[in-house]
N, C-alpha and C positions, 0 to 999 in steps of 0.2 A: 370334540366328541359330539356337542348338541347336531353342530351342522351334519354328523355323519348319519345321525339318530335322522334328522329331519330329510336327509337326501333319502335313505332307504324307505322310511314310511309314505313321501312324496310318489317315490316307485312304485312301492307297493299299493299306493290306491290306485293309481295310473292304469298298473297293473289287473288291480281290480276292477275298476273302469271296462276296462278291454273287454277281459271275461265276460262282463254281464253283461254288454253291447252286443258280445259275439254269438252269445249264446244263449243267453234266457232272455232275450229282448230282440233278437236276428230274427226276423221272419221268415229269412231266406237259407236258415241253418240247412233244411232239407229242400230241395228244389230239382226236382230230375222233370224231364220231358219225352214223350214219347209220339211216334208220327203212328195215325192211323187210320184205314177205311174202312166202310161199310160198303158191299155191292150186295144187291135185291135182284136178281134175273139180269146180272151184267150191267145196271145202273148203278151209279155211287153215289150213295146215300149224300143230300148237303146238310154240314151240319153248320156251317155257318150264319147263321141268323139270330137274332137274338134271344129268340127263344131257350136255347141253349148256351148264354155266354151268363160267365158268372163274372161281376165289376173287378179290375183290378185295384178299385179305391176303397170298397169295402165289401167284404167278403160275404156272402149268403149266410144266414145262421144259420141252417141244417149241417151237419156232421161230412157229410161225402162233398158237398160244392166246395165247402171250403179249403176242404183238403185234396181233393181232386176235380178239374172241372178245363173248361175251354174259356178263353177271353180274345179282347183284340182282332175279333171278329174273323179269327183264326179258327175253323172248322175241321184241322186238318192235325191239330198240337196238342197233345192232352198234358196239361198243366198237374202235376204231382208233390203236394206240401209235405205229407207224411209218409213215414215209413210201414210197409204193408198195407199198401193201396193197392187192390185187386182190379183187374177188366167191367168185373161187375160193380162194385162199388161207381166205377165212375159213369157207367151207363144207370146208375140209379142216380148218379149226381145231374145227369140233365133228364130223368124224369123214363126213362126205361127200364125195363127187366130181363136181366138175359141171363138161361141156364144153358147148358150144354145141349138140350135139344132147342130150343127157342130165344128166340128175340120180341120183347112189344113194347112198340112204341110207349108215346109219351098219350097218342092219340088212342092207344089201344088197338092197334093193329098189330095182328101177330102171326110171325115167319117160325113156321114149326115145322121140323123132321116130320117126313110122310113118306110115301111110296114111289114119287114122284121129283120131289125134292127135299135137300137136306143141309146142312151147312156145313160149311169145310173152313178150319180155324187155321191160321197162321201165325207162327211168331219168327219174325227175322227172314223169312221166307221158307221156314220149315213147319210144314205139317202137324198138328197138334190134336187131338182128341177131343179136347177141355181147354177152355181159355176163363169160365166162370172164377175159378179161384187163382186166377195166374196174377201174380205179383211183379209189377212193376218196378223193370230198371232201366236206367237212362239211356235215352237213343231208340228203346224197343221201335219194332217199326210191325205192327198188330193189322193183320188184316181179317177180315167177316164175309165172308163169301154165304150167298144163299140160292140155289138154283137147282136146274135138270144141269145133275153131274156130268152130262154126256155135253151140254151147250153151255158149262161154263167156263171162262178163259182167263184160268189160274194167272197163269205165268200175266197177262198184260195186266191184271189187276194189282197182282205183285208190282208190278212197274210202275200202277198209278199209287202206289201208298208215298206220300211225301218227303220229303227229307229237310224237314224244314226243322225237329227237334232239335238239331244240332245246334241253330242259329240261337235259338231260346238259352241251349244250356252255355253256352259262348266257346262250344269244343270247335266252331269250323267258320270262318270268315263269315263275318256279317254284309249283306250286300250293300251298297252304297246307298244313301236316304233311308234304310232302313233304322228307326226307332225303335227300341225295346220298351216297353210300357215299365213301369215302376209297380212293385204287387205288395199288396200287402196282407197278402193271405200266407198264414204257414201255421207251424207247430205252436207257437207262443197266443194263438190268440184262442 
């Protein structure tokens, strides 16, 4: 009878163990990824540099980098730790501001609805209104167009937005030499 006492309680720390590895301690409980561009008058925007990459070894203190941001020199991947991470949250995570009529930089340049030009939001390749409070789910593939609506060219920019989320969230063949960096930004920290 002790050994049956001793085998179950054995499990059940084991068991316990598990639990709070998986889940109060998993920095990677929540983890989704999404592909995205920005074009300015038919240029895309780079956001590759490191101006905008938050470390995969330790994460930014502010509240938006760490839960939503770019890393691994990946300009093209938006990185998502928690749940109800908006468009705008993660354009404040690398130092931007974007409402439904405007975009400004980090430098304080700023793309505003006018009479001339305006901005046209995408999600999935469908036309959207509002992207400011849009919440993020995995795969999204978000694009920011800003231009004379008559000279800009939706459909090719749709076709420049990446497809590289996929790799990140591990839904679609990794290419070969292809390394995944290790994060340790999530919910728990």
């Amino acid at each position: 009878m002790k050994n049956i006492v001793w085998i179950i309680s054995a499990i059940a720390i084991m068991l316990l163990g598990y639990v709070s590895q998986r889940y109060l301690f998993d920095t990677h409980a929540y983890h989704i990824h999404a592909d995205f561009a920005v074009f300015i008058d038919g240029t895309k925007m780079d956001f590759a540099h490191d101006g905008y990459m938050t470390s995969t070894d330790i994460c930014a203190t502010d509240y938006n980098s760490k839960h939503t941001h770019l890393h691994d020199e990946n300009g093209e991947v938006i990185h998502i730790h928690q749940e109800g991470q908006t468009v705008s949250d993660f354009f404040t995570s690398i130092g931007f501001a974007l409402t439904d009529e405007s975009l400004v930089s980090e430098t304080d340049v700023t793309y505003t609805n006018n009479t001339s030009k305006k901005w046209q939001f995408f999600v999935n390749g469908v036309a959207t209104s509002s992207l400011q409070g849009y919440v993020f789910n995995d795969l999204d593939k978000i694009l920011l167009s800003y231009g004379n609506a008559k000279t800009q060219y939706i459909e090719k920019e749709l076709g420049e937005v990446s497809h590289n989320a996929c790799i990140y969230s591990e839904k679609c063949p990794k290419p070969e030499g292809v390394v995944l960096p290790t994060e340790r930004c999530g919910t728990s920290e």
